[in-house]
Residue frames as qw, qx, qy, qz and C-alpha x, y, z in Angstrom:
[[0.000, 0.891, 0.455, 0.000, 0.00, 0.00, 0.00],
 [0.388, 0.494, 0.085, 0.773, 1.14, 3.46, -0.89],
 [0.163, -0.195, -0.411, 0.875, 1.84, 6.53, 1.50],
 [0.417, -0.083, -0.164, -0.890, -1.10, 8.08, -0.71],
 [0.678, -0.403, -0.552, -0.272, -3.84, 5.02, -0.31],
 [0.567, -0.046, -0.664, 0.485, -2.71, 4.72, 2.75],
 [0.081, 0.043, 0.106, -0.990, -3.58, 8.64, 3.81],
 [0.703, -0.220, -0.128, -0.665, -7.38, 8.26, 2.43],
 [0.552, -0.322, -0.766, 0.066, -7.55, 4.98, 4.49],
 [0.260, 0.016, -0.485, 0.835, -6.88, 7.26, 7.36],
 [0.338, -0.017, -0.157, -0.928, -9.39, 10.08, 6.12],
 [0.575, -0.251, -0.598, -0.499, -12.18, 7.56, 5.64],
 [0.568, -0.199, -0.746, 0.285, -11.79, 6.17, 8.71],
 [0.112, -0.025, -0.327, 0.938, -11.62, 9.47, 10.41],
 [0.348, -0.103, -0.415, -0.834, -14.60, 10.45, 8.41],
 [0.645, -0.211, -0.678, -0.281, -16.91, 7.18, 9.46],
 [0.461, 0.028, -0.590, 0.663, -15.53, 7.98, 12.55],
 [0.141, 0.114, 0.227, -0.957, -17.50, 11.06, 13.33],
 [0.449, -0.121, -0.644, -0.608, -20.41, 9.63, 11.99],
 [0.533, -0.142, -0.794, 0.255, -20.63, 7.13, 14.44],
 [0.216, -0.257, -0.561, 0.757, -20.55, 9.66, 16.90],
 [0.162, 0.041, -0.166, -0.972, -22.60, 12.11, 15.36],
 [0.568, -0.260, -0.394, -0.674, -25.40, 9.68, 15.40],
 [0.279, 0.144, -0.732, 0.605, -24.95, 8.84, 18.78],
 [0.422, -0.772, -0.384, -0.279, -28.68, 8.96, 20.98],
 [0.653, -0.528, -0.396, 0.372, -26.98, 9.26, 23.99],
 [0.320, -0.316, -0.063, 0.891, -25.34, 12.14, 23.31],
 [0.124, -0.348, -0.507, -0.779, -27.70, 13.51, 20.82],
 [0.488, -0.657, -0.526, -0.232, -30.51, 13.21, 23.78],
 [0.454, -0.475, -0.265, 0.706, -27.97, 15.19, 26.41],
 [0.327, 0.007, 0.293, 0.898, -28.20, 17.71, 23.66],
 [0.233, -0.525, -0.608, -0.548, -31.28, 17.72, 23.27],
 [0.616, -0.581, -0.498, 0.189, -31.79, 18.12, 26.68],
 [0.424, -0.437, -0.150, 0.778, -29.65, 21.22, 27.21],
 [0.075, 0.254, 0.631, 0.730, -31.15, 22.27, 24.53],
 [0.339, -0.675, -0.642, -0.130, -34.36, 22.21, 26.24],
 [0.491, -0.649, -0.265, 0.517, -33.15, 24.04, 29.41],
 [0.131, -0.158, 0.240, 0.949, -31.28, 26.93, 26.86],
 [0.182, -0.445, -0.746, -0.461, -34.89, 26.96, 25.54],
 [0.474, -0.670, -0.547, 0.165, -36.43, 27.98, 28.57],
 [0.375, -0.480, 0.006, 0.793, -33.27, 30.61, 29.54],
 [0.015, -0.173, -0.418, -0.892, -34.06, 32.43, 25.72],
 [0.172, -0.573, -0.618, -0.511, -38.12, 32.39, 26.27],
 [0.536, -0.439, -0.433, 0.577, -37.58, 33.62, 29.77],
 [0.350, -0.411, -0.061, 0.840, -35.61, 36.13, 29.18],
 [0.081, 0.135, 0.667, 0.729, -37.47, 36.99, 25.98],
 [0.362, -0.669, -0.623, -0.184, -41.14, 37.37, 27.66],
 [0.436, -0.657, -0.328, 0.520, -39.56, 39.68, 29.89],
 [0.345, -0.200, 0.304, 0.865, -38.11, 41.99, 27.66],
 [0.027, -0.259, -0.740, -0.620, -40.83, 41.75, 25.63],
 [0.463, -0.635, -0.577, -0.222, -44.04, 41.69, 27.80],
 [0.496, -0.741, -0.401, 0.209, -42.78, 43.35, 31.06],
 [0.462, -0.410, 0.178, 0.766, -40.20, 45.78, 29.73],
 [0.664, 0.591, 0.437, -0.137, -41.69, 46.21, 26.39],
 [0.320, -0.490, 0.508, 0.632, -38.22, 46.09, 24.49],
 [0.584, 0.481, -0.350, -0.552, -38.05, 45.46, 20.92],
 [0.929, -0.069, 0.275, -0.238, -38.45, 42.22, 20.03],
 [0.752, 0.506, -0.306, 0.290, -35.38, 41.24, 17.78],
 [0.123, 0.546, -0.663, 0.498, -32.76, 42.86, 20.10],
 [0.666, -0.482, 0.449, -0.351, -34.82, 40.93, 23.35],
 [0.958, 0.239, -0.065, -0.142, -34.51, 37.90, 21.20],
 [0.829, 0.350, -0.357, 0.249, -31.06, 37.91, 20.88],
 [0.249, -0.571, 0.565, -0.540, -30.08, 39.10, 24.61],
 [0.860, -0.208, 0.272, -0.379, -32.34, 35.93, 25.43],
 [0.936, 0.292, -0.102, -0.169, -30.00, 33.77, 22.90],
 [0.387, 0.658, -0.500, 0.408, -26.94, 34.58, 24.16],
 [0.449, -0.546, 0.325, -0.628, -27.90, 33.50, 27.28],
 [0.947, -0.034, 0.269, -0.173, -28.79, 30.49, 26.41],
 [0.767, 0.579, -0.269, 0.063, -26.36, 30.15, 24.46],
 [0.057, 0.582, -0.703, 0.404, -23.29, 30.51, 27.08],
 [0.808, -0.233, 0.308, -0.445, -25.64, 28.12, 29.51],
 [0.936, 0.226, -0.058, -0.262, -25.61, 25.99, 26.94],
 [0.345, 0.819, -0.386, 0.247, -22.14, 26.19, 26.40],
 [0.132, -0.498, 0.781, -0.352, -20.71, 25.46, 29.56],
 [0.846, 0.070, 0.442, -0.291, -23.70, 22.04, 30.26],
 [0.845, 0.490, -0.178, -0.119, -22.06, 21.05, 26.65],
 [0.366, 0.617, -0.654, 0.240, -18.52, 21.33, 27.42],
 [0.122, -0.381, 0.826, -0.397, -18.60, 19.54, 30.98],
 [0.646, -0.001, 0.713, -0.273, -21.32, 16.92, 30.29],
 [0.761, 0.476, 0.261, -0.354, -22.36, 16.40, 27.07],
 [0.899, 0.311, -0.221, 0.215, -19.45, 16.28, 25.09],
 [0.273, -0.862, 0.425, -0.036, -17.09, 16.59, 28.11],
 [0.705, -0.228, 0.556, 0.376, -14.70, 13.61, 26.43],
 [0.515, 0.781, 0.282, 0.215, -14.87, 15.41, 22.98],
 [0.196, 0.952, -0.037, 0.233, -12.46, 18.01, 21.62],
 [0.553, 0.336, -0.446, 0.619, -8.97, 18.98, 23.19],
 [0.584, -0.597, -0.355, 0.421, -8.28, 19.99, 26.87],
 [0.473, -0.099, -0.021, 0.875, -7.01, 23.20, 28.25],
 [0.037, -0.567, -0.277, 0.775, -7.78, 26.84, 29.15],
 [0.006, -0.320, 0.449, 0.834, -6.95, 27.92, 25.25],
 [0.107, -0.069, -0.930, -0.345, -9.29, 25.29, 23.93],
 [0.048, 0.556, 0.758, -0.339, -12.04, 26.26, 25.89],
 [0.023, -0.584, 0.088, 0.807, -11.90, 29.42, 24.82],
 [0.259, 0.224, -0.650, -0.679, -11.62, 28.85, 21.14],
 [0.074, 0.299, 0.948, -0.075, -14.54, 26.06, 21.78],
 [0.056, -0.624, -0.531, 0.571, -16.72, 28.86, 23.23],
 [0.214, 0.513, -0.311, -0.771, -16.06, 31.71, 20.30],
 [0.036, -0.008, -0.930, -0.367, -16.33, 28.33, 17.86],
 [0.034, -0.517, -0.855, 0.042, -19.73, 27.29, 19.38],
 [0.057, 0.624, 0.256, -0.736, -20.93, 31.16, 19.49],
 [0.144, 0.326, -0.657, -0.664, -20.37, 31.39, 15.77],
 [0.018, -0.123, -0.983, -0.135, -22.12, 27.90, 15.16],
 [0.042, 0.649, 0.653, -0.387, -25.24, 28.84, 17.30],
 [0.054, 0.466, -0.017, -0.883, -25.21, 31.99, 15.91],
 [0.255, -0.042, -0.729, -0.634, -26.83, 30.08, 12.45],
 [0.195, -0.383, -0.877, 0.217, -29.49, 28.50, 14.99],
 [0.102, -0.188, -0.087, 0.973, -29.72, 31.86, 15.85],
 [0.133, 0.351, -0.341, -0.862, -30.88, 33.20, 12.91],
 [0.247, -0.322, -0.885, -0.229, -33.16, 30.28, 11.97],
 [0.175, -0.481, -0.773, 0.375, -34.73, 30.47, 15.16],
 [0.030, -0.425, -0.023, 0.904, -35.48, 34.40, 14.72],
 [0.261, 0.006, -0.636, -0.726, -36.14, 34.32, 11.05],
 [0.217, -0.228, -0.949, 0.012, -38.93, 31.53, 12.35],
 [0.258, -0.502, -0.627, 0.537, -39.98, 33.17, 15.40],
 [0.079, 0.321, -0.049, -0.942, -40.54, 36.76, 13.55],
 [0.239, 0.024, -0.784, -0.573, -42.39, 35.13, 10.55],
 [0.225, -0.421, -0.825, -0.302, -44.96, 33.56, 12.79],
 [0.106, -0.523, -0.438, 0.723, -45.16, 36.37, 15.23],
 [0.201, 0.179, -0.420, -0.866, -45.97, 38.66, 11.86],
 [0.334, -0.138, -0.773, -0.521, -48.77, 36.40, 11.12],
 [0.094, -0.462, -0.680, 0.562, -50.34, 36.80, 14.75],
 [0.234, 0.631, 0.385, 0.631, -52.86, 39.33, 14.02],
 [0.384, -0.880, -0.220, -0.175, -53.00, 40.63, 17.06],
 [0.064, 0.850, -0.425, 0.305, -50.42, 42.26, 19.31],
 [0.841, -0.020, -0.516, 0.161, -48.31, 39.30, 20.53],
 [0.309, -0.443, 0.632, -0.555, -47.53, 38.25, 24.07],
 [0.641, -0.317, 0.550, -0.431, -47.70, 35.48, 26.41],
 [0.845, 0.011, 0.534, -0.013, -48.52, 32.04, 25.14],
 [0.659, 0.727, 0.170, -0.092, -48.54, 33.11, 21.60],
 [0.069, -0.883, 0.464, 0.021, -44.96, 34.69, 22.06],
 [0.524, -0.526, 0.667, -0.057, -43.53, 32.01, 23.92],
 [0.822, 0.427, 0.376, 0.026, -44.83, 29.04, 20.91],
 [0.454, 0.883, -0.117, -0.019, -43.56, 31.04, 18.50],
 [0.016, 0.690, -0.720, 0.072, -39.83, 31.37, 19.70],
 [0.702, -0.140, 0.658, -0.233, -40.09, 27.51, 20.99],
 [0.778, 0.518, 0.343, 0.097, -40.45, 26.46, 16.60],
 [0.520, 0.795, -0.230, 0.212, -38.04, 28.46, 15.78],
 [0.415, -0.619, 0.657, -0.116, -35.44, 26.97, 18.36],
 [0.689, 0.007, 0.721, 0.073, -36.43, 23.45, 17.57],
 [0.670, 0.732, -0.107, -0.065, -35.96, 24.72, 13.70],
 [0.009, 0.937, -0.331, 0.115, -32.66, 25.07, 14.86],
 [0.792, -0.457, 0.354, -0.196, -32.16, 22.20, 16.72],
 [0.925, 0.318, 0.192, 0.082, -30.77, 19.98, 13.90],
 [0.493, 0.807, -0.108, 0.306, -28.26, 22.32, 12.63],
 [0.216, -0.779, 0.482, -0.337, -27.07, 23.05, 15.71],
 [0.955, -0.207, 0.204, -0.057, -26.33, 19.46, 16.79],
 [0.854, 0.336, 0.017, 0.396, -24.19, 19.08, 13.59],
 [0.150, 0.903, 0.025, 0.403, -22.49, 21.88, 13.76],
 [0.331, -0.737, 0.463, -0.364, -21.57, 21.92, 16.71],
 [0.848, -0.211, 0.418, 0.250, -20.38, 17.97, 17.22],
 [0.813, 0.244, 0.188, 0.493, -18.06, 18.49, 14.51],
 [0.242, 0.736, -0.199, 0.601, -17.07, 22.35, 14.32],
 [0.028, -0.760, 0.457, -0.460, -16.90, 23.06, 17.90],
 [0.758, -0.401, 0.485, -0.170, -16.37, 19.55, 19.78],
 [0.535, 0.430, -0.685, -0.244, -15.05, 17.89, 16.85],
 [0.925, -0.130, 0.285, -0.215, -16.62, 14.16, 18.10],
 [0.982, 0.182, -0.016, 0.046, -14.51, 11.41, 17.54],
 [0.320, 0.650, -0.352, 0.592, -11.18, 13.71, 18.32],
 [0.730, -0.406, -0.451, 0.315, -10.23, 11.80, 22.16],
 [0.442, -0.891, 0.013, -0.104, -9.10, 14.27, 24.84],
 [0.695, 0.151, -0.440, 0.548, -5.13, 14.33, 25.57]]
């Protein structure tokens, strides 16, 4: 075998590798599950802004996603994939900016979603109507963000050292 065949064995392997992991339940349902709880921290904070503050709704939206988003963050890095990705202070760091970026497409789904069917409320939105609304456009999100994140900012299948 050649130094080249030899190389794409690697690659493939690497490749099938993350798969594996990527369709993982167990970790796909921890996600899901922090997922849930960053869910809760965005509609939270979002119904407040919104309904008892009466911010604008785009900027409360994304104060509410960042929130969840760091939440999420840290419940991802130390349980969900806490054997994923490299160790170390630096690595967290770049994890964290990595997984801000990522989310940041979820983001935008989730918004894009969450504006679209608030616009079609005819009436002046609040409460339940609010809270539904952002909730579909998260779990729009939900998919992307999985991938995305296991492979951009935990790269799965890459062992701790």
């Amino acid at each position: 075998m050649t130094a080249r065949e030899s190389d794409r064995k690697i690659i493939r392997s690497l490749k099938i590798g993350k798969i594996k992991y990527l369709f993982s339940i167990v970790k796909f349902s921890k996600f899901t599950m922090v997922g849930i709880m960053g869910g809760v921290i965005d509609s939270a904070v979002l119904s407040l802004l919104v309904i008892s503050m009466s911010f604008p709704l785009v900027p409360s939206k994304l104060i509410g996603a960042e929130l969840a988003i760091i939440a999420m963050f840290l419940l991802n890095e130390y349980w969900t994939f806490s054997e994923d990705g490299l160790n170390g202070k630096y690595q967290r760091l770049i994890r964290f900016m990595k997984s801000n970026f990522v989310r940041s497409v979820g983001v935008v789904v989730a918004t894009g979603v969450m504006v679209t069917i608030v616009g079609k409320i005819e009436t002046e939105y609040g409460g339940i109507e609010l809270v539904l609304a952002n909730i579909i456009g998260i779990t729009a999100g939900l998919i992307v963000n999985y991938i995305l994140e296991s492979l951009i900012t935990w790269q799965v299948g890459i062992k701790s050292s």
